[in-house]
N, C-alpha and C positions, 0 to 999 in steps of 0.2 A: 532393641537397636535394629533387628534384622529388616524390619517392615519399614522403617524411616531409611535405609541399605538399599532396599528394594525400592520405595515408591522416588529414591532420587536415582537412583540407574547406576550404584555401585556395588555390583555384583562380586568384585575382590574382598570386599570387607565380607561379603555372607558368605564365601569360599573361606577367608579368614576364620568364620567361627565355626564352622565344618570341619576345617581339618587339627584346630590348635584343643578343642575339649572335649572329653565324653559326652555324650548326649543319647537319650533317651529315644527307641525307633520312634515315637512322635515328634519328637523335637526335632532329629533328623527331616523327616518328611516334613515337617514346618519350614527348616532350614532350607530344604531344595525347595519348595514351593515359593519362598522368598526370592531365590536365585534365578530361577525361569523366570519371576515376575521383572528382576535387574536386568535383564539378559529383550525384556520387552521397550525398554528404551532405544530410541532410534540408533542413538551412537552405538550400542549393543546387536543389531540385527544379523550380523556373520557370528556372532556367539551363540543368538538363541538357532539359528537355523542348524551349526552344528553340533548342538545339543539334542535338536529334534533328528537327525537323522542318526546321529552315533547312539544316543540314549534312552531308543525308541521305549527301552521295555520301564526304564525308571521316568520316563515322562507319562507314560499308560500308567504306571503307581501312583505316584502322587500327584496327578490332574487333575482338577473341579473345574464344573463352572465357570464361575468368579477368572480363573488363570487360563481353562481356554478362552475365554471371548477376551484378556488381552493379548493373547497370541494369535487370535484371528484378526484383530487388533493392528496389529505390530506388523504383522506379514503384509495384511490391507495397506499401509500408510508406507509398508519400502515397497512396495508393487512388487511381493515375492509370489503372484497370482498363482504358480504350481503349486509350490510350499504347502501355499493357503489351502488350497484343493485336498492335497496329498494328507496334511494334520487334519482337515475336516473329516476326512474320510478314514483317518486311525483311531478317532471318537468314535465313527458308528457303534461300535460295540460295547461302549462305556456310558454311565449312565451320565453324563456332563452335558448334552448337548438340548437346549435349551431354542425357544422360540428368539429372541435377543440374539445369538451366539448366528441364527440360520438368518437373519434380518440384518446385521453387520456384514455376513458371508455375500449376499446378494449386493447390498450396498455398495460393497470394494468392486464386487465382479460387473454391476452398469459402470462405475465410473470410469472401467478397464479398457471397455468396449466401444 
């Protein structure tokens, strides 16, 4: 359920299954990985932004790929152009960041200028 939660942009239901059952630390980190991806819907963009600055350390946990380029994504399409800067630049030191992920980041930043 958590991924059809996430890829329609309701982030309360993956909150929901988070805090109502045990779950397994994989299943946890699936669970948040879900929740960031809810949080990348437009209606969501003051959710993921204060996710990303209050939760810096559990967003460096459970990041990839795949969930950063929809959060460069996400910040690109509300023209959060710091944000964008500031999250690209807390990837340097993780191994997520990706040719795609650097070709999105340019993309947002011409159409800004």
């Amino acid at each position: 359920f958590a991924m059809f939660y996430a890829r329609n942009g309701l982030p309360h239901k993956i909150r929901e299954l988070l805090e109502t059952s045990q779950r397994s630390e994989e299943d946890k980190k699936d669970l948040e990985q879900f929740l960031l991806e809810a949080y990348c819907h437009p209606q969501h963009t003051g959710e993921l932004l204060k996710e990303l600055k209050t939760n810096t350390q559990k967003v460096e946990r459970i990041i990839n790929k795949r969930l950063a380029q929809k959060i460069i994504v996400s910040l690109g399409r509300s023209e959060s152009f710091d944000e964008m800067i500031s999250f690209f630049e807390s990837l340097k030191n993780l191994d997520v960041i990706s040719e795609e992920l650097i070709d999105g980041l340019f993309e947002f930043l011409d159409k800004s200028s």
